[in-house]
C-alpha positions as CSV (number, residue, x, y, z in Angstrom):
1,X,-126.1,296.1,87.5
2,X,-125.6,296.7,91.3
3,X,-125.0,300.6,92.3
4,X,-121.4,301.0,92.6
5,X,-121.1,305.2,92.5
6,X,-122.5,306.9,95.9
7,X,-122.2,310.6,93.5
8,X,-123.3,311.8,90.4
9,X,-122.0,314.5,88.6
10,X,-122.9,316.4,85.8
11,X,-119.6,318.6,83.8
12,X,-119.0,320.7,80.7
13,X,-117.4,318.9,78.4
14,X,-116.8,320.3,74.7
15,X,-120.1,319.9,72.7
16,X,-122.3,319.5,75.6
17,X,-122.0,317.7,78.9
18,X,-121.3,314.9,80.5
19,X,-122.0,312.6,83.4
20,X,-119.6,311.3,86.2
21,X,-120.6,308.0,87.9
22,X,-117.7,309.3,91.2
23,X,-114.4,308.7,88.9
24,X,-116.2,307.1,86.3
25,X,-117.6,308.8,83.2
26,X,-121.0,307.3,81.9
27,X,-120.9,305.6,78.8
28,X,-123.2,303.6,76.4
29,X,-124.1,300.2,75.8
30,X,-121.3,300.6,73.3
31,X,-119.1,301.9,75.2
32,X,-119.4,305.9,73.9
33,X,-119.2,308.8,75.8
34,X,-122.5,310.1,76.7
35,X,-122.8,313.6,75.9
36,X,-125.7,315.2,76.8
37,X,-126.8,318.3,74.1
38,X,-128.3,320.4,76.7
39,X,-127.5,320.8,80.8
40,X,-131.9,320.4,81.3
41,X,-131.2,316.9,79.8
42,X,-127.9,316.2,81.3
43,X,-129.1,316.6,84.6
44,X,-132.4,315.2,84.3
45,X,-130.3,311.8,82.9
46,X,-128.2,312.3,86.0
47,X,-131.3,312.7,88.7
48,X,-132.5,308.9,86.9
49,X,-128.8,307.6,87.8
50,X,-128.6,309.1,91.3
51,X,-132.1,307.7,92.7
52,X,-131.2,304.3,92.0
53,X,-131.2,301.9,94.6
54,X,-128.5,299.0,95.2
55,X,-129.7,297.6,92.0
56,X,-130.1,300.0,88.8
57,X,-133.9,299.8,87.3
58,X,-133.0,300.5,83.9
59,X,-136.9,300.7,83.3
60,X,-137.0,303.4,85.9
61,X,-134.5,305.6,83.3
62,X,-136.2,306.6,79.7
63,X,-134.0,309.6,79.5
64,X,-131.0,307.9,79.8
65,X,-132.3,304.7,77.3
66,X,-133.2,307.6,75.1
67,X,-129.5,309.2,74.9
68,X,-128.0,305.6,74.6
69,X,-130.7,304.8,71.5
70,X,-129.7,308.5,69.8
71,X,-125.9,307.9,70.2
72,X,-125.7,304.3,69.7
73,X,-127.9,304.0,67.0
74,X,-130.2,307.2,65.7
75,X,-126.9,309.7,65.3
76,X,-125.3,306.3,63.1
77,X,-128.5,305.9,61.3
78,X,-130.2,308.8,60.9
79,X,-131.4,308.8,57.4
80,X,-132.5,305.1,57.9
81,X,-134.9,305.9,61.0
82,X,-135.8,309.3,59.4
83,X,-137.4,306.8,56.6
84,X,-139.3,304.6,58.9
85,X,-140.7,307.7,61.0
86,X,-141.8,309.7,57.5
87,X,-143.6,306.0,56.3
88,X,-146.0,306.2,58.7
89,X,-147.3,309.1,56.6
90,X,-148.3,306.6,53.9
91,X,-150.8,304.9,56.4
92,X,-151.4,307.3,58.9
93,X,-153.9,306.6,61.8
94,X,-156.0,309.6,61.2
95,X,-156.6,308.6,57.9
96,X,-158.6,306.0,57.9
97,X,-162.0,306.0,59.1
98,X,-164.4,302.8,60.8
99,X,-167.6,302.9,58.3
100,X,-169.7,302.5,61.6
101,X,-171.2,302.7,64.3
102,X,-172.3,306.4,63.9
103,X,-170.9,307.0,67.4
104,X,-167.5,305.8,66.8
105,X,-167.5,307.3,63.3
106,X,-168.4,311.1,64.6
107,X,-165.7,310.7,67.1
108,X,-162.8,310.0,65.0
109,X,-163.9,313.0,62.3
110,X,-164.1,315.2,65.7
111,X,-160.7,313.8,67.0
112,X,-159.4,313.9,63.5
113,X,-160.6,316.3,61.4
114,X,-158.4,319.6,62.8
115,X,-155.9,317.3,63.1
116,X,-155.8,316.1,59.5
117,X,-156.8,320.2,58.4
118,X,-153.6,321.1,60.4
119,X,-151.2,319.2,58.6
120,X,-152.2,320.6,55.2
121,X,-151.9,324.3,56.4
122,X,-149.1,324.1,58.5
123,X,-147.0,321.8,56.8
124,X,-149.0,322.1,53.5
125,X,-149.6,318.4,53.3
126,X,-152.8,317.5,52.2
127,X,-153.7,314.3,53.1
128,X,-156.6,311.8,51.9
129,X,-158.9,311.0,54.3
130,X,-160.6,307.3,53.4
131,X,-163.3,304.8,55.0
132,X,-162.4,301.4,55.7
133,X,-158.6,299.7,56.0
134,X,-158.0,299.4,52.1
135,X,-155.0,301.5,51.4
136,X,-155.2,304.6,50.0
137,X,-152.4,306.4,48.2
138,X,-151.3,309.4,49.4
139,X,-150.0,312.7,47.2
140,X,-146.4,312.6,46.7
141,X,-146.0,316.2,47.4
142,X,-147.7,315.7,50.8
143,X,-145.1,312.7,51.6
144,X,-142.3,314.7,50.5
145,X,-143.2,317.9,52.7
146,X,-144.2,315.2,55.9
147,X,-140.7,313.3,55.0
148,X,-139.0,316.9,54.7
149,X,-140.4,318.0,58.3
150,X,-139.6,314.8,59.6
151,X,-135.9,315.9,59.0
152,X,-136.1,319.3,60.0
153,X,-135.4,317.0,63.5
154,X,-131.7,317.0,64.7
155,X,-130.8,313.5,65.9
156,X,-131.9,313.8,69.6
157,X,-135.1,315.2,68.1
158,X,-135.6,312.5,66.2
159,X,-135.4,310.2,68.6
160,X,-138.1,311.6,70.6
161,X,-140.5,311.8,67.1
162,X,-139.8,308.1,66.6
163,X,-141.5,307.4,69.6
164,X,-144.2,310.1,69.7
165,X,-145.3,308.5,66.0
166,X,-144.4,304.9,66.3
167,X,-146.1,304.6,69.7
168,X,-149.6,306.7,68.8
169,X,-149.2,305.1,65.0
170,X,-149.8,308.8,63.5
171,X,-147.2,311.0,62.1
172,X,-149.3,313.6,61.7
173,X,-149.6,313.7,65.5
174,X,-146.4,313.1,66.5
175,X,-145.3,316.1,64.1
176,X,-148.1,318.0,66.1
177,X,-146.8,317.8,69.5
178,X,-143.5,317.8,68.2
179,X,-143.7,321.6,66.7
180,X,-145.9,322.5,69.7
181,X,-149.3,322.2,68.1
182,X,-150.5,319.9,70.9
183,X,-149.3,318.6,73.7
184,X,-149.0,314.8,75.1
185,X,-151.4,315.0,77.7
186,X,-153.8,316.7,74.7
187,X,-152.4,314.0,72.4
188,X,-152.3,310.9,73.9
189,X,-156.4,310.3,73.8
190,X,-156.2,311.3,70.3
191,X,-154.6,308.0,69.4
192,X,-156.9,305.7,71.4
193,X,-160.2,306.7,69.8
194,X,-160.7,303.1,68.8
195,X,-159.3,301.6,71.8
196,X,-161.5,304.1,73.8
197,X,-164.4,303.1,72.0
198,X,-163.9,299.2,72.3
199,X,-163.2,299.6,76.0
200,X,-166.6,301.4,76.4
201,X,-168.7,298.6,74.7
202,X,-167.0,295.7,76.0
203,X,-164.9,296.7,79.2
204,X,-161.2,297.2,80.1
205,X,-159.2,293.8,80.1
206,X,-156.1,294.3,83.1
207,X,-153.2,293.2,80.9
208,X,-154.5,295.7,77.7
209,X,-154.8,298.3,80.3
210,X,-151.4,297.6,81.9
211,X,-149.7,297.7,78.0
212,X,-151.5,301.0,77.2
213,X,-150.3,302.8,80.7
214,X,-147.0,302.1,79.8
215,X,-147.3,303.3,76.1
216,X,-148.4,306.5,77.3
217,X,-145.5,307.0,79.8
218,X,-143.3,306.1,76.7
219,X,-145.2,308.7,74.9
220,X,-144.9,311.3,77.5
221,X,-141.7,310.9,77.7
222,X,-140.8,311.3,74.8
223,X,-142.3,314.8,74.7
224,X,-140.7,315.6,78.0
225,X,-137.4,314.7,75.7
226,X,-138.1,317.0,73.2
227,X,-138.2,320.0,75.8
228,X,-135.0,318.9,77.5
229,X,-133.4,318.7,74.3
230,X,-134.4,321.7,73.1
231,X,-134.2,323.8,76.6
C-alpha cells in the first residue's frame, strides 16, 4: 500500500479510541473499526502508521497487526484460541528434560525449576516434571487452573499470551511474564536453553540466527502489548 494520509490522528471514540488516516478512519483487514482499548496503545498504533515512508512496511507495525488479529479474529474466537493457548499446558517446554549431557541437563533444572515451582504456588498448578520426549500426562486440576488463568485474559490480553506462549512453546512462561512474574528480556533466554546449548557445541548457522532474532522481537512485543493494553 503506498502512503496516501500526510496526518495521523488519534480521537475518543465511545469504548476507546480510534485512529484517523487525515479524513479517513483506520480500519481492519475486514473492514472494522479499529478501536483501540487504551490511548498508550492507540497512539503507539498511530506512531507505527505516521513513520511510514511512501510505501507502508506492514512488518515495521506489530501493534497495529496485533489490534487487527484481536478484532478480526481473537474478540470472534475467543474460547477457540483460549483452547489452543491453555494446550500447551499439556506439553509444556519446561517439562520435559534432555537425559544428558550433565551440562545441558543442570541448566534446564536451573532455568526451569523456579519456573515450574512458580506455577504450582501461584497458580496452584502442579505440574510433572519428566525426562525424555515421551508424553507425560499432566493432573487435570493443574490444566484446569492453567486453562482457568489463561482466561482470566480479556481479548487484547489474549492476544498478547498467544504469542508470549506459542512463540517460547511454554505456557507456564508466557503466564509468567504475563502476570508480571518475569519479564521478556528475563524470559526470552529461558526458552532457548536447548537452542543455546546446541549453538555453543556446534556454532550459530546465519538463517537460524536470523529466525530466532525475529521470534524474540515477536516476543517482546508482545509483552510491550500487554502494558499498552493494560496502561
Amino acid at each position: 500500500m503506498k502512503r496516501f494520509w500526510s496526518e495521523v490522528i488519534v480521537e475518543t471514540a465511545d469504548g476507546g479510541f480510534a485512529i484517523r488516516l487525515d479524513s479517513r478512519p483506520l480500519r481492519t483487514p475486514s473492514k472494522a473499526s479499529c478501536l483501540l482499548p487504551t490511548r498508550a496503545l492507540a497512539e503507539a498504533v498511530a506512531a507505527e502508521w505516521a513513520v511510514q515512508g511512501a510505501t507502508v512496511n506492514s512488518d515495521a507495525m506489530p501493534l497495529t497487526r496485533a489490534a487487527n488479529t484481536t478484532i478480526d479474529r481473537v474478540a470472534l474466537e475467543y474460547d477457540a484460541v483460549a483452547a489452543v493457548i491453555a494446550a500447551f499446558g499439556q506439553t509444556d517446554l519446561v517439562c520435559y528434560r534432555a537425559p544428558h549431557p550433565q551440562g545441558l541437563v543442570q541448566r534446564q533444572s536451573h532455568a526451569w525449576d523456579p519456573l515450574v515451582a512458580w506455577v504450582a504456588r501461584a497458580q496452584g498448578a502442579p505440574l510433572v516434571v519428566a525426562t525424555g520426549v515421551m508424553h507425560v500426562p499432566q493432573p487435570p486440576d493443574s490444566l484446569a487452573r492453567l486453562g482457568a488463568a489463561v482466561r482470566a485474559h480479556g481479548p487484547w490480553e489474549l492476544t498478547a499470551l498467544h504469542d508470549l506462549v506459542s512463540i517460547s512453546g511454554s505456557l507456564v512462561i508466557g503466564l509468567a511474564v504475563s502476570q508480571g512474574h518475569l519479564d521478556a528480556a528475563t524470559a526470552w533466554p529461558l526458552s532457548r536453553i536447548d537452542e543455546n546449548w546446541q549453538i555453543e557445541q556446534w556454532g550459530e548457522d546465519t538463517e537460524a540466527a536470523t529466525v530466532a532474532a525475529r521470534r524474540q522481537a515477536d516476543f517482546v512485543n508482545a509483552a510491550r502489548l500487554l502494558k499498552l493494553v493494560r496502561s
